[in-house]
C-alpha positions in Angstrom: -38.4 30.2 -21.6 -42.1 31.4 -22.7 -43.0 32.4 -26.1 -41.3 34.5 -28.0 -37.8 34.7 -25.8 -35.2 33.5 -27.6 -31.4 33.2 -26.5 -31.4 36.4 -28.1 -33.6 38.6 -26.9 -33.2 37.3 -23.1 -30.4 37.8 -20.7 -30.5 36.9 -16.8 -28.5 40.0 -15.5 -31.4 42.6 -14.7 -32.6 39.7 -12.6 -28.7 39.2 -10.6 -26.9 42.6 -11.0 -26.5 46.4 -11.1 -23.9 48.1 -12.5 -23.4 51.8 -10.6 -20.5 54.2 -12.4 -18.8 56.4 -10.0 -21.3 59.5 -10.5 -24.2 57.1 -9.1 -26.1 55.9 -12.5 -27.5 52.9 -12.9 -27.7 50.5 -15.2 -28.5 46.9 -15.3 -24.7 45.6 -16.3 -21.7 48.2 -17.9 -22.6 47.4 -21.5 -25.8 48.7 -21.7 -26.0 52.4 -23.1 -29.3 53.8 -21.0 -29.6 54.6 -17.9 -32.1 53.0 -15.3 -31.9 55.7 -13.1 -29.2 58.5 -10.9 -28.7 57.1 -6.9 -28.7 61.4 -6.0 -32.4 61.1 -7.7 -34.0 58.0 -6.1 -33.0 55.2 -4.0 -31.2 52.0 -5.3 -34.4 50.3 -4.5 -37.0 52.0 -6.2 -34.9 51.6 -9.4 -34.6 47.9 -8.4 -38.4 47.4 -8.1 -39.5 49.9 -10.9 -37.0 50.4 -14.1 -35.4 47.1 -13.7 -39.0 45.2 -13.3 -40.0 47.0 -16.7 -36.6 45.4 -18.0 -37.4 41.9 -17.1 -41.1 42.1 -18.1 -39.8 43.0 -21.6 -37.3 39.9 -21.9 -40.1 37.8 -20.2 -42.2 39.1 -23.4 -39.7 38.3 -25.6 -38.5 42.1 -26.3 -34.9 43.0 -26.3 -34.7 46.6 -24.1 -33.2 49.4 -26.5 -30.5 49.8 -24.0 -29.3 46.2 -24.8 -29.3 46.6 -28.2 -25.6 46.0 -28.7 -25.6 42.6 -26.6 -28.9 41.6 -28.7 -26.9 42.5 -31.5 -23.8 40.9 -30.9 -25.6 37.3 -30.1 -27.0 37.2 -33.6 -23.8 37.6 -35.5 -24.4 40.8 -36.3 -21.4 43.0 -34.1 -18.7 41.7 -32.6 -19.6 40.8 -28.8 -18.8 43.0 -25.9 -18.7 40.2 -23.5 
């Protein structure tokens, strides 16, 4: 892990997985609480290569995403996990 990325602020899913609810939005897994982007707007692809790249350049910088703010919060004691 580079500088700044801790166990913490990094998870591997927006690298591995979408997570797609039954009205088409997307979101990197089911726990976080923003969405990436709405299949009837854009191709699954162009949120793959544009919202999810600005996901993992954030973790790669060491920068939780707001939307994972419950995961981020759960790994430091602080809620009780969702996973």
């Amino acid at each position: 892990m580079s500088v700044g990325i801790t166990d913490q602020t990094w998870c591997e899913v927006p690298w591995r997985s979408v997570f797609v609810t039954v009205d088409g939005v997307v979101r990197p897994c089911c726990d976080y609480c923003m969405r990436l982007g709405q299949l009837a707007d854009q191709g699954a692809l162009a949120i793959w290569e544009s919202r999810f790249e600005r996901l993992r350049q954030m973790m790669n910088e060491g920068h939780p995403p707001p939307g994972c703010g419950n995961c981020c919060a759960a790994r430091v004691g602080k809620v009780k996990g969702l996973r």
